[in-house]
Biopython code that builds the backbone (N, CA, C, O; Angstrom):
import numpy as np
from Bio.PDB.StructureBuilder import StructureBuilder

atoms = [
    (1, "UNK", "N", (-7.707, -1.379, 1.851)),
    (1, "UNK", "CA", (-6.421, -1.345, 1.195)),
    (1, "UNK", "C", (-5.407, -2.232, 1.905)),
    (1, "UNK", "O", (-4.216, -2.187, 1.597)),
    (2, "UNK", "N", (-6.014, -3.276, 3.135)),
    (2, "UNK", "CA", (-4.969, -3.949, 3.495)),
    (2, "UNK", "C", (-4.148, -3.248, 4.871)),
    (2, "UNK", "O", (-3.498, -3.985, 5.612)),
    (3, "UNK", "N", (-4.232, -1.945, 5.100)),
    (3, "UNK", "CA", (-3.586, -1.858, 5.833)),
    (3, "UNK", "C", (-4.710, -2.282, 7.478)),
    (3, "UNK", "O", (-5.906, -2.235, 7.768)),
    (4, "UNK", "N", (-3.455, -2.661, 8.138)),
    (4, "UNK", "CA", (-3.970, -2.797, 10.018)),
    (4, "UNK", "C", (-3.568, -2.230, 10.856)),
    (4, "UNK", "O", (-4.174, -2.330, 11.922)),
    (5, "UNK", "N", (-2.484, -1.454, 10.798)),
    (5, "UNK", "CA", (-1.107, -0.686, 11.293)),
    (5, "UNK", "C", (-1.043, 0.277, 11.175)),
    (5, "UNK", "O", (-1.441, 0.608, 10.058)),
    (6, "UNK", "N", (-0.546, 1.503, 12.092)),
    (6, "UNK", "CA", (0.590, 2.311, 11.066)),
    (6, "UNK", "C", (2.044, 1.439, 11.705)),
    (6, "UNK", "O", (2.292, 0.691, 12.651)),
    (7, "UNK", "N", (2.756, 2.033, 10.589)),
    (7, "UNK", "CA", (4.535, 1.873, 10.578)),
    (7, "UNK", "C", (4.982, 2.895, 11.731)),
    (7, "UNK", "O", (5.922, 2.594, 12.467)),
    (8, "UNK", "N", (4.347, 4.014, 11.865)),
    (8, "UNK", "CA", (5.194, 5.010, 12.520)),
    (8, "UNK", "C", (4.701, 5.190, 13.949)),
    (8, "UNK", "O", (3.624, 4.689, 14.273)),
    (9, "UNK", "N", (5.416, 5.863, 14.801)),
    (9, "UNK", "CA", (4.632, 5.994, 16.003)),
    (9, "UNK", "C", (4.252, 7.233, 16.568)),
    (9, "UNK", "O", (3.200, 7.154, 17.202)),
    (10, "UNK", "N", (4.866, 8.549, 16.532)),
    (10, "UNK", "CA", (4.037, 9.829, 16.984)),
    (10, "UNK", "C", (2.940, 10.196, 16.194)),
    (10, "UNK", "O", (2.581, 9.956, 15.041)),
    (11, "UNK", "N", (2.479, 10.891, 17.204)),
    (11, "UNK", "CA", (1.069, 11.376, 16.367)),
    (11, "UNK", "C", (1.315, 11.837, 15.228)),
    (11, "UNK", "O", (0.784, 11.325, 14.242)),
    (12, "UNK", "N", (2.521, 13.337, 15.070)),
    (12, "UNK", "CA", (1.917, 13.617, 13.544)),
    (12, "UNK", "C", (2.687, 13.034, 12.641)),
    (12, "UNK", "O", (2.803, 13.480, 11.500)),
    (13, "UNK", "N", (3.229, 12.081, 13.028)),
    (13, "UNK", "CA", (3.617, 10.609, 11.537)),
    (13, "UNK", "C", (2.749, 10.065, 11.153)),
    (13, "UNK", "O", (2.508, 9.815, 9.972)),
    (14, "UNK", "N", (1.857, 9.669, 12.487)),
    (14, "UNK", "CA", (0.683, 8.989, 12.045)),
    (14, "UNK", "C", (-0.134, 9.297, 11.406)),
    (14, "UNK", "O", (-0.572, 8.704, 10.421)),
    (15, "UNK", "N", (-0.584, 10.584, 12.000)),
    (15, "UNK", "CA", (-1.531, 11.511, 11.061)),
    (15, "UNK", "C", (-1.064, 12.084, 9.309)),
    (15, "UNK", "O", (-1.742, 12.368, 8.322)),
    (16, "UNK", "N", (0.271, 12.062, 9.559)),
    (16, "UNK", "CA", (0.709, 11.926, 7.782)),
    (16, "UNK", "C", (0.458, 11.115, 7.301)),
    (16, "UNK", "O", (0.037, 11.332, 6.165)),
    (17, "UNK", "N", (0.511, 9.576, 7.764)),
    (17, "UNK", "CA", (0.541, 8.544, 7.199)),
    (17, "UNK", "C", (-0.740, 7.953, 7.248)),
    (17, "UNK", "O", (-0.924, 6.846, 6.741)),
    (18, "UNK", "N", (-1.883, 8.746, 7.957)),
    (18, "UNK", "CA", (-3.013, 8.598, 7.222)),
    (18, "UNK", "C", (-3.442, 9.052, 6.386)),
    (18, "UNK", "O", (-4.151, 8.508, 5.540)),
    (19, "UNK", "N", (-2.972, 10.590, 6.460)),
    (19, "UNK", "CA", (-3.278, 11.571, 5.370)),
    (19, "UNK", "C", (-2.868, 10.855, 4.057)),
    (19, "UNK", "O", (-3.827, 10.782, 3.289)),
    (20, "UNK", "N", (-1.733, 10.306, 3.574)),
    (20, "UNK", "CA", (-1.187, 9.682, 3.027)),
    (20, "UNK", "C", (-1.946, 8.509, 2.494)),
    (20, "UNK", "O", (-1.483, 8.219, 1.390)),
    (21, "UNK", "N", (-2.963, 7.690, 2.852)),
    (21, "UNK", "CA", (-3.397, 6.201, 2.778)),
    (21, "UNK", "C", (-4.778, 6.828, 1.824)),
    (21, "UNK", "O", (-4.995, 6.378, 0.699)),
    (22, "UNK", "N", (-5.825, 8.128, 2.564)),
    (22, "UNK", "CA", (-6.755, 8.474, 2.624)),
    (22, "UNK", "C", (-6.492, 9.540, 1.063)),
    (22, "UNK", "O", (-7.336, 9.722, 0.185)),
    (23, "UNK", "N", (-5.728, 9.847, 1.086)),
    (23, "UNK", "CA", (-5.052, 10.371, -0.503)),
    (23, "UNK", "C", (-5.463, 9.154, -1.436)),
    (23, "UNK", "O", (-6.343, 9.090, -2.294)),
    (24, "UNK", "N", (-4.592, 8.254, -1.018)),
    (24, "UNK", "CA", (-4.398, 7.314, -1.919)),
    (24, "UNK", "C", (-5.529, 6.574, -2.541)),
    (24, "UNK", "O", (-5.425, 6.381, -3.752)),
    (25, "UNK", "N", (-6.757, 6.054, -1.844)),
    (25, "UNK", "CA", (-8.038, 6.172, -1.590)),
    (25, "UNK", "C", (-8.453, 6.395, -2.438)),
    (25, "UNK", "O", (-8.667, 5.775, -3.479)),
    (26, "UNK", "N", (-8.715, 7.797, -1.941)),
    (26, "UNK", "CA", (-9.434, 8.755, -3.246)),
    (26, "UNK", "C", (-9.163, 8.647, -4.129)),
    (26, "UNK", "O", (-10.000, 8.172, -4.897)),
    (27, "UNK", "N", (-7.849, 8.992, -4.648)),
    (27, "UNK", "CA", (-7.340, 8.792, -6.146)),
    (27, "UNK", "C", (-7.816, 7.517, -6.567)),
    (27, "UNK", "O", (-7.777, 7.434, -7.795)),
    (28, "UNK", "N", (-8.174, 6.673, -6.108)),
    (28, "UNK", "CA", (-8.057, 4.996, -6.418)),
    (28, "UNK", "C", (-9.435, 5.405, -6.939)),
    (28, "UNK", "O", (-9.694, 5.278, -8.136)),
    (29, "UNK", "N", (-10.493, 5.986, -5.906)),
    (29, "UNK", "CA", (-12.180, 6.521, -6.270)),
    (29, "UNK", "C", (-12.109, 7.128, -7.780)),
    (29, "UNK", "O", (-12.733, 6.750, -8.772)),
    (30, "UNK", "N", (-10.985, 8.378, -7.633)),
    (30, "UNK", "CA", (-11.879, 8.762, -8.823)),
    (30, "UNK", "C", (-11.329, 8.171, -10.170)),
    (30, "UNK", "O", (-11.965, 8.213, -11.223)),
    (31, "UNK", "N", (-10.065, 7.609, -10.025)),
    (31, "UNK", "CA", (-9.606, 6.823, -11.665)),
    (31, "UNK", "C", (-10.922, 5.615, -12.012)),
    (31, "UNK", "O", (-11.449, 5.376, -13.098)),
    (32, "UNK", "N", (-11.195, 4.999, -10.660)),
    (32, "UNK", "CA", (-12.870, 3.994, -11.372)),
    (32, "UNK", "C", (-13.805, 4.953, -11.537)),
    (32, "UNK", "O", (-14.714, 4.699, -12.329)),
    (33, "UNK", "N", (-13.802, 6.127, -10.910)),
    (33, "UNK", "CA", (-15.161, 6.606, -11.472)),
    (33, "UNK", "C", (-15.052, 7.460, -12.836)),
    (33, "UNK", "O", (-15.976, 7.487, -13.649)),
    (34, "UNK", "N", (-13.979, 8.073, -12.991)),
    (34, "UNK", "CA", (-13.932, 9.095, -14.270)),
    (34, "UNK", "C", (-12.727, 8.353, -15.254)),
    (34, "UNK", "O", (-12.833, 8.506, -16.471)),
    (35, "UNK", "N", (-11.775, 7.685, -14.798)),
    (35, "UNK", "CA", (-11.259, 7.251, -15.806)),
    (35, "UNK", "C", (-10.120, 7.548, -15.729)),
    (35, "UNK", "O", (-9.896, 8.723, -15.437)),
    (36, "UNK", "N", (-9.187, 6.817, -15.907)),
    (36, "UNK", "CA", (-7.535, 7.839, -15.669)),
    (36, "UNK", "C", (-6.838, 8.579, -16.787)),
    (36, "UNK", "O", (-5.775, 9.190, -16.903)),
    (37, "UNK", "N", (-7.904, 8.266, -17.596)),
    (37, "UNK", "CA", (-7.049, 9.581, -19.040)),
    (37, "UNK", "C", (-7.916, 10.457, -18.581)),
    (37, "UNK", "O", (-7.552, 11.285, -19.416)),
    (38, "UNK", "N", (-8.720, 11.008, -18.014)),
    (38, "UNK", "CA", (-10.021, 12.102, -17.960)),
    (38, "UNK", "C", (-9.038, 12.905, -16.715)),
    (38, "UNK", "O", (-8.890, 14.095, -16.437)),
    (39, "UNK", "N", (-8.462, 11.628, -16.135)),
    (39, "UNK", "CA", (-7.916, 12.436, -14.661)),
    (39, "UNK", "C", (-6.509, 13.155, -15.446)),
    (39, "UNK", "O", (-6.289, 14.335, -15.719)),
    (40, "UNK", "N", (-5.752, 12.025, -15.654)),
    (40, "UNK", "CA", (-4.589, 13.043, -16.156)),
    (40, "UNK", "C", (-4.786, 14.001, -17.294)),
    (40, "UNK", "O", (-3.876, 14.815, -17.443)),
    (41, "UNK", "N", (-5.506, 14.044, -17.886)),
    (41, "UNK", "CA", (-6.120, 15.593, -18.553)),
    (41, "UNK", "C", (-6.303, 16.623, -17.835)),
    (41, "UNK", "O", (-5.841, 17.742, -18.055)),
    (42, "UNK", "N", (-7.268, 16.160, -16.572)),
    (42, "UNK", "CA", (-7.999, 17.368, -15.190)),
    (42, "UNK", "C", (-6.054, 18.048, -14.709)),
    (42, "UNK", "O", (-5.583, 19.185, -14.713)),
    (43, "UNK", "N", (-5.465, 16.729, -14.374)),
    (43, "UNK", "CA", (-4.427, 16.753, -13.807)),
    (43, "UNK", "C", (-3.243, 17.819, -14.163)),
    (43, "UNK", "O", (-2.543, 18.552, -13.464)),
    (44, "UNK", "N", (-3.339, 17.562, -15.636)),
    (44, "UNK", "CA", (-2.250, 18.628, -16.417)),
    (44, "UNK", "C", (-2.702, 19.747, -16.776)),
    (44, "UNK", "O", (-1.822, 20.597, -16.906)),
    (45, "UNK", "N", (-3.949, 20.152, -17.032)),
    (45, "UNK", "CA", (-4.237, 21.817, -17.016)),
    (45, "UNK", "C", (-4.596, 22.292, -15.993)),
    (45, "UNK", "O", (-4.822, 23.500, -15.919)),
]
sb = StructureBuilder()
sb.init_structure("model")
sb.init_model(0)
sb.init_chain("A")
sb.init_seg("    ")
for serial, (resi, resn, name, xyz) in enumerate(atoms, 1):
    if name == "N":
        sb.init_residue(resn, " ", resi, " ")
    sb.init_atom(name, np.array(xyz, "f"), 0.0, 1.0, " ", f" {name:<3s}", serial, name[0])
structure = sb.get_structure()
């Protein structure tokens, strides 16, 4: 995804701001794998 860094510097910024990247990720996984109308369907009920 481009990143090399974090922006922030204590640990648990960092660790948000991976949590944060590693979110992002995923979501990215499953809209190619299932589709993003399938997701925002899953999403809203």
């Amino acid at each position: 995804m481009g990143a090399t860094h974090f922006l922030t510097k204590t640990l648990p910024k960092v660790a948000a701001e991976m949590a944060l990247s590693v979110l992002a990720y995923n979501l990215t996984r499953v809209m190619n794998v299932v589709g993003s109308k399938q997701l925002m369907a899953a999403i809203g009920t």
